[in-house]
Structures are given as C-alpha cells and as structure tokens.
C-alpha positions in Angstrom: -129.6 165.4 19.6 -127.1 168.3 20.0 -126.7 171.3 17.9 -122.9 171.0 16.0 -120.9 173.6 16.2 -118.1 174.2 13.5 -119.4 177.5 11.4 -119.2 178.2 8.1 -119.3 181.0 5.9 -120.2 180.6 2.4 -120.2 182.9 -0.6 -121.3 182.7 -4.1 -124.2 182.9 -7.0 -127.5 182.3 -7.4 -130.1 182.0 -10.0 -133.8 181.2 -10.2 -134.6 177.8 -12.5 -137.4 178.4 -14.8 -139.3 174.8 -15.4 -142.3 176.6 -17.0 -144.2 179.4 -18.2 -146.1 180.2 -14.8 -142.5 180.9 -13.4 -141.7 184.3 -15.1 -140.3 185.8 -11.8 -136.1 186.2 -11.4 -133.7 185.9 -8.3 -130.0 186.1 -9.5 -127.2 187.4 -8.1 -124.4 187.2 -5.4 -125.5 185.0 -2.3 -124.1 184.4 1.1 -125.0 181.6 4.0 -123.8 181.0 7.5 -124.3 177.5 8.8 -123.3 176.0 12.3 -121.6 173.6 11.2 -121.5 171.2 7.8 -122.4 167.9 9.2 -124.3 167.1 12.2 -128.0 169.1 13.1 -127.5 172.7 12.8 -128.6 176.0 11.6 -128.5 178.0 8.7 -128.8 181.7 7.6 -128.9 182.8 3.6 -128.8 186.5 2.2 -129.7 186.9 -1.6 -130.7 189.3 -3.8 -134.7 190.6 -4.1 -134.4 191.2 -0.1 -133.8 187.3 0.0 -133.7 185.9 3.8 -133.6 182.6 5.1 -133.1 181.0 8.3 -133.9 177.9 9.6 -132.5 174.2 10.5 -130.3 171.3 8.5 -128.8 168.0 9.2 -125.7 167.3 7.6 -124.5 163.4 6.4 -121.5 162.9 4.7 -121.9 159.3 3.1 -119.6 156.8 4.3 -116.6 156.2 2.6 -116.8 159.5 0.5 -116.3 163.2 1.5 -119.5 164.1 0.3 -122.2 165.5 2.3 -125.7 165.7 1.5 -127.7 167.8 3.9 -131.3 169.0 3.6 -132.8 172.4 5.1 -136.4 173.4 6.0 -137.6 177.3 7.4 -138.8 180.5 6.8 -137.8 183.1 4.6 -138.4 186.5 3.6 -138.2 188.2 0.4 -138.6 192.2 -0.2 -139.1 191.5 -4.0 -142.8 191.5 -5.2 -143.1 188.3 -7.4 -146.4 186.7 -8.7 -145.0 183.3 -7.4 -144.9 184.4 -4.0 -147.9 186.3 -2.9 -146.6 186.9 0.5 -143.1 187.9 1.4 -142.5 185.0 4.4 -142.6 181.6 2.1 -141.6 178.8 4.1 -137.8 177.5 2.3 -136.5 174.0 1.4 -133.6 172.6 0.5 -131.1 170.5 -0.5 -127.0 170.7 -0.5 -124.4 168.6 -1.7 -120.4 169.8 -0.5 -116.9 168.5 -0.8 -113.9 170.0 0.8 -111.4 171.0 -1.6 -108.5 169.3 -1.2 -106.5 169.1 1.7 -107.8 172.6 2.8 -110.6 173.9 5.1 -112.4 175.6 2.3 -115.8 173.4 0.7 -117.8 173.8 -2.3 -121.6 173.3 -2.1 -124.0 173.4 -4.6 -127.7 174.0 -3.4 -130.9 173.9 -4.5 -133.8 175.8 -2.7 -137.4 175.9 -3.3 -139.4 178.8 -2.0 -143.7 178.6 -1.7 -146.6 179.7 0.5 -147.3 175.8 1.0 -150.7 176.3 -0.3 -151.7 179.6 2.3 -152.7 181.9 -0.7 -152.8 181.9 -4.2 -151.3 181.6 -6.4 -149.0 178.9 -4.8 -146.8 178.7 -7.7 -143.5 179.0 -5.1 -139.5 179.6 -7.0 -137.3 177.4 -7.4 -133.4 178.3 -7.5 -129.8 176.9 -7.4 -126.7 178.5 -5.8 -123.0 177.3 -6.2 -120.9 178.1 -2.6 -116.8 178.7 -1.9 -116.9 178.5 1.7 -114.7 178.5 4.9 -114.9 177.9 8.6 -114.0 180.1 11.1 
C-alpha cells in the first residue's frame, strides 16, 4: 500500500468532552493539523493548546456514492500540560474524522474526535477525550 500524497492544512477549535466526574482536566482552544492527503493511507500532524502534539498514521474512505469521508487515526502524542488524566506527557492518540468538501471548491470541513490515554502504562488511566471542528485546504 502506498502513502497518498495530496496535503492538507486544516485550521480550527477544539474542546475537551467531559463524560464524568473523573475528567476535570480542560483542552480548548485554536487547533491546527497537516495531513498527507484526505483519502487513501497517509499521515497526520496536530498542534493544540496545553503543548498538544500529535503525529501519527490514517486511512482515509470516502463512502461510495457520497462525498463523505470517514477516516480513523492512531499515534503518539505529546502534551506540555500537567493533567491528572494523563500521567505521562506521551499518551498514545486515536481518532476518528468525518469531512466533506464544500461545494465546488478545494476547501473541506472535518469534524474529529480524538481520545488521548496511557493505554493502561500508569495510573491513573483515565485518558481525555476531545472534539475539534476543521476549515481546511490543500496546497
């Protein structure tokens, strides 16, 4: 399988969901993500706020007979922010996007969710979970 090539640049928002009390942590604010290309196997970069860092690889699928695509992501990240969900600064990342294009021009708007934990490697493993909402571009 071959690595697409078609960047992207994205910019937008993001904000920490909190399902319950053990989640008391915050990540919000402006977020931006490179990607290799939308569709296809490729790579991706995010930059948030808290020292947020991810990188790490997707796949792209637009479903048939729609222009949406659906692509899930798994890697590493980093985060400068001391939380009590993530005892250690590198928490592996997941996570799932769904993008149109808008219209009959370049541009595409994802919306993501991302889920950050230790995957069990300390305690507590209580990991953040947050959604982001994209404008992005190729270049």
């Amino acid at each position: 399988m071959d690595l697409n090539w078609n960047p992207h640049g994205y910019a937008g928002y993001v904000d920490t969901f909190e399902p319950n009390r053990s989640h008391t942590s915050d990540l919000q604010g402006p977020m931006a993500k490179f990607e290799t290309s939308p569709e296809g196997l490729g790579a991706a970069a995010r930059i948030g706020p808290g020292g947020l860092f991810t990188l790490g690889a997707q796949y792209g699928y637009t479903i048939p007979g729609t222009p949406l695509t659906i692509t899930p992501s798994a890697g590493m990240a980093y985060v400068d922010k001391s939380m009590p969900e993530l005892p250690i600064k590198t928490p592996f990342a997941l996570g799932l996007q769904a993008g149109i294009p808008l219209g009959d021009t370049k541009a595409r708007l994802i919306a993501e969710y991302l889920h950050l934990s230790n995957a069990g490697l300390k305690e507590p493993n209580t990991g953040m979970d947050m959604g982001a909402v994209m404008l992005g571009y190729p270049f």
